[in-house]
matplotlib code that plots the C-alpha trace (Angstrom):
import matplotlib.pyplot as plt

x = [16.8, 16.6, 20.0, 18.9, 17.6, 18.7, 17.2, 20.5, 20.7, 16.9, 17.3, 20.2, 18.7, 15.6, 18.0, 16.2, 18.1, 19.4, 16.9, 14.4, 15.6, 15.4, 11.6, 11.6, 12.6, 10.3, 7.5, 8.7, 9.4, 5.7, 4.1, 5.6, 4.5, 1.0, 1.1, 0.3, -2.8, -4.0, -3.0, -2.0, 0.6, 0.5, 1.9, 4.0, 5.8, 6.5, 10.6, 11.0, 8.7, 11.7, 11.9, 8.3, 6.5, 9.1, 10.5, 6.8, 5.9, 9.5, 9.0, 6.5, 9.2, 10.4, 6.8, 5.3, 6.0, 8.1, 5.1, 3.0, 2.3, -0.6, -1.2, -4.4, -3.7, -7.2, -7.4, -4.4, -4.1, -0.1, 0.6, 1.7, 2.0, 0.9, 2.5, 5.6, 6.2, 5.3, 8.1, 11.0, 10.3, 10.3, 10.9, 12.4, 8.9, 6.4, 3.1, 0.1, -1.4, -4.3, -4.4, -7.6, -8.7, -12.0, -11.5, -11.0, -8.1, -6.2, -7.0, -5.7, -2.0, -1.8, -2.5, 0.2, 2.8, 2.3, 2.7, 5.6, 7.8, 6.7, 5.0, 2.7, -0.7, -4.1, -6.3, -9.5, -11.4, -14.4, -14.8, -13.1, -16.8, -18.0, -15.2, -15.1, -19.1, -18.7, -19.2, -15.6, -13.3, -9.5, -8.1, -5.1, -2.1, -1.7, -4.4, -2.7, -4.6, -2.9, -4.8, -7.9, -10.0, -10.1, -9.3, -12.6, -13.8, -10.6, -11.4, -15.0, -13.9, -11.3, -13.1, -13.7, -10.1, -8.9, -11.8, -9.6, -6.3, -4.8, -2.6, -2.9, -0.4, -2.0, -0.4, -1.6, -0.4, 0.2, -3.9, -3.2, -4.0, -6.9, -8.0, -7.2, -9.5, -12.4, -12.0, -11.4, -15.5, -16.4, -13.1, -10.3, -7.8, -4.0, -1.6, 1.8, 2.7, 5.7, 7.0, 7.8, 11.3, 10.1, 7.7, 8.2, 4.8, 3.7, 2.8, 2.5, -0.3, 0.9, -2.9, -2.6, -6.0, -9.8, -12.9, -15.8, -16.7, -19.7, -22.3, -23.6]
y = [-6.0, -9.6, -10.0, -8.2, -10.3, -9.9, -7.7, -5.9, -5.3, -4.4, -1.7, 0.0, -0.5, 1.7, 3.4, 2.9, 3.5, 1.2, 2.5, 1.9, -1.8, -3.0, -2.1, -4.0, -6.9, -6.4, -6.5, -9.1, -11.3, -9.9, -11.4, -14.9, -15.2, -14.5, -16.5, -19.3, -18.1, -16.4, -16.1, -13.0, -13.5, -16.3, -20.1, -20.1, -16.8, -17.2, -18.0, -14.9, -12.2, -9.3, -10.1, -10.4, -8.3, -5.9, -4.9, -4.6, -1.6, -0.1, 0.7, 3.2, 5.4, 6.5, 8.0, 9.4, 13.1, 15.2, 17.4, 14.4, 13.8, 11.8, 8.2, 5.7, 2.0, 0.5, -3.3, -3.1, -6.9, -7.7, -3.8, -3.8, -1.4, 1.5, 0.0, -0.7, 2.7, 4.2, 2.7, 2.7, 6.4, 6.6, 10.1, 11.4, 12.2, 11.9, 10.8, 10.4, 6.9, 5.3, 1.4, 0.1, -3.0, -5.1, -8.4, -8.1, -10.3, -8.7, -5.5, -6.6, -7.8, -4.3, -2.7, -4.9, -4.4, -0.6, -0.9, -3.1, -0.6, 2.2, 3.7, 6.4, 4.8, 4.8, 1.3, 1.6, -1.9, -1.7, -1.7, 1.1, 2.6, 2.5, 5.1, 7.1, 7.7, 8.5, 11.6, 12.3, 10.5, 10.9, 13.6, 12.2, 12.9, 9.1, 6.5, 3.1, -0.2, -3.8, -6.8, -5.2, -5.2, -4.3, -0.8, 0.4, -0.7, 0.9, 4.4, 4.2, 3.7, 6.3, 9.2, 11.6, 11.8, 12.3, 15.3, 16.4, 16.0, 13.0, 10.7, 7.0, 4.3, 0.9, -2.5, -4.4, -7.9, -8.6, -7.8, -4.2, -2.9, -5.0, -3.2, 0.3, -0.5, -1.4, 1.3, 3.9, 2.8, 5.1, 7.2, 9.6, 8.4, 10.1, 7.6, 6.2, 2.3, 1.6, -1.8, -3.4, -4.1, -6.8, -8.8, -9.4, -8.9, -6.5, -3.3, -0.3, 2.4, 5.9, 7.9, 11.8, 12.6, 10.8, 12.3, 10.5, 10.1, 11.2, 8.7, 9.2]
z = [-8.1, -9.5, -6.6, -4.3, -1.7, 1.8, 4.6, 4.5, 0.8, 0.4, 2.9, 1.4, -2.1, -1.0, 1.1, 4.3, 7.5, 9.9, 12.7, 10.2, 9.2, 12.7, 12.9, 9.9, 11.5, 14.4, 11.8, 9.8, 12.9, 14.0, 10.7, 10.6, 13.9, 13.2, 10.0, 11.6, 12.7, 10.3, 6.6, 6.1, 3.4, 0.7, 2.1, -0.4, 0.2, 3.6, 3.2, 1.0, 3.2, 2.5, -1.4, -2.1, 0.5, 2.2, -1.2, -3.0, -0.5, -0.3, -3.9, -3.6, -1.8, -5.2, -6.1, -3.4, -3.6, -0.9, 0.1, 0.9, 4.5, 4.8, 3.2, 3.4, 2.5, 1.7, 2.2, 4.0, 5.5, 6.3, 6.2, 2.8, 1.5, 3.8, 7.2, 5.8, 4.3, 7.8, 9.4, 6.6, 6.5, 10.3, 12.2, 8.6, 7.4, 9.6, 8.1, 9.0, 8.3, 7.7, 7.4, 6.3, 7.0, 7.4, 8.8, 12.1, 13.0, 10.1, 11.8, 15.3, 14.0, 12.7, 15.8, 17.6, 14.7, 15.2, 18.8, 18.9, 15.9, 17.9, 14.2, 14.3, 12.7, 12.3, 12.0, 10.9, 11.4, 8.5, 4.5, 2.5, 1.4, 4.9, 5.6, 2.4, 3.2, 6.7, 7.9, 8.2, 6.2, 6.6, 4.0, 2.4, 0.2, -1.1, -1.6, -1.9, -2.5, -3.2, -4.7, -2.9, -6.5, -10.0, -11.2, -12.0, -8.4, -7.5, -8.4, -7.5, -4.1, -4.5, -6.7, -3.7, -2.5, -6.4, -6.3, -3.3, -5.2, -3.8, -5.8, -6.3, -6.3, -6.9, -7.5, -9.9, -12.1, -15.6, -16.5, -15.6, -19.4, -19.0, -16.3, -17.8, -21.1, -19.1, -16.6, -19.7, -20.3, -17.8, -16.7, -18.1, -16.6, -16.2, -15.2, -15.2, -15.3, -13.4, -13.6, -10.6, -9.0, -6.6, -9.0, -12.6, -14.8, -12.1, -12.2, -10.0, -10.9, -10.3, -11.1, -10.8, -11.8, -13.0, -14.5, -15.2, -18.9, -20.0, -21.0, -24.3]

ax = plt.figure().add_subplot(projection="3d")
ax.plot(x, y, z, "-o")
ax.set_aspect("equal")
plt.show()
């Protein structure tokens, strides 16, 4: 989607509706506002927010199967990629999200940029373990995670809602073979590399399944 730049053409690339778009743009309006806060997006990606960040989460769309309906987006700062998905899917799928998030003022711009779309989402203000060890954790169809931390951090955060057959759909950058010989120390791993339409030597992570190797 190397042309592909424009609000407009994004959202008919990932075929997101027009309803959809305009929250969008309430978000994306939303997020530069707040970027001058806090940093919630790199400095030096603030004049291309649709290319780099918009695009980045639509292309999950693609992957995530038709019978999900639930989705948790640890880390989940600007939105990216959970809240995004929430509201180009809109009324057409109704999931339920869960945006993780542990810095607090992070966590209060996702409350307002659900409120102001009018998305249907879940913030939970703490660290990704403190909620996958509470007594209740969220079950969920789609774990999502990007730039929160290496893979093998990754799914030991993550190993319980695997055991519970969800899917994983992780960004990661140009070290993502890296990150699959380490993690293969300690895991089985099946997975599927996508590359990614929105960042070149990127990565997205589509995990089905881990088991722990055994030590010998």
């Amino acid at each position: 989607m190397a042309d592909v730049s424009s609000p407009e053409e994004i959202a008919s690339y990932f075929a997101v509706s027009r309803e959809s778009l305009a929250k969008l743009g309430l978000y994306v309006d939303l997020l530069l506002k707040w970027q001058k806060r806090i940093n919630l997006i790199g400095p030096s990606t603030v004049g291309e927010v649709w290319s780099r960040h918009i695009a980045d989460g639509l292309q999950l769309m693609p992957l995530v199967p038709s019978v999900s309906r639930t989705m948790m987006d640890l880390g989940s700062g600007s939105g990216v990629p959970g809240l995004v998905l929430a509201i180009a899917y809109g009324q057409a799928r109704e999931f339920d999200v869960h945006l993780v998030e542990s810095n607090g003022k992070k966590a209060a711009f996702l409350r307002e940029a659900i409120r102001i779309t009018g998305t249907p989402a879940i913030v939970h203000n703490c660290r990704a373990e403190q909620l996958i060890a509470s007594a209740r954790p969220p079950a969920v169809d789609i774990v999502m995670a990007r730039a929160l931390a290496p893979l093998p951090r990754l799914l030991e955060l993550t190993e319980a809602y695997f055991d519970r057959g969800a899917i994983g759909l992780f960004h990661k950058g140009q070290d993502v073979d890296t990150e699959l010989t380490e993690s293969a120390k300690y895991w089985s791993i099946d997975h599927t590399k996508h590359a990614s339409v929105a960042h070149s030597r990127s990565w997205i992570l589509e995990i089905r399944e881990i088991r722990r190797v055994a030590c010998l």
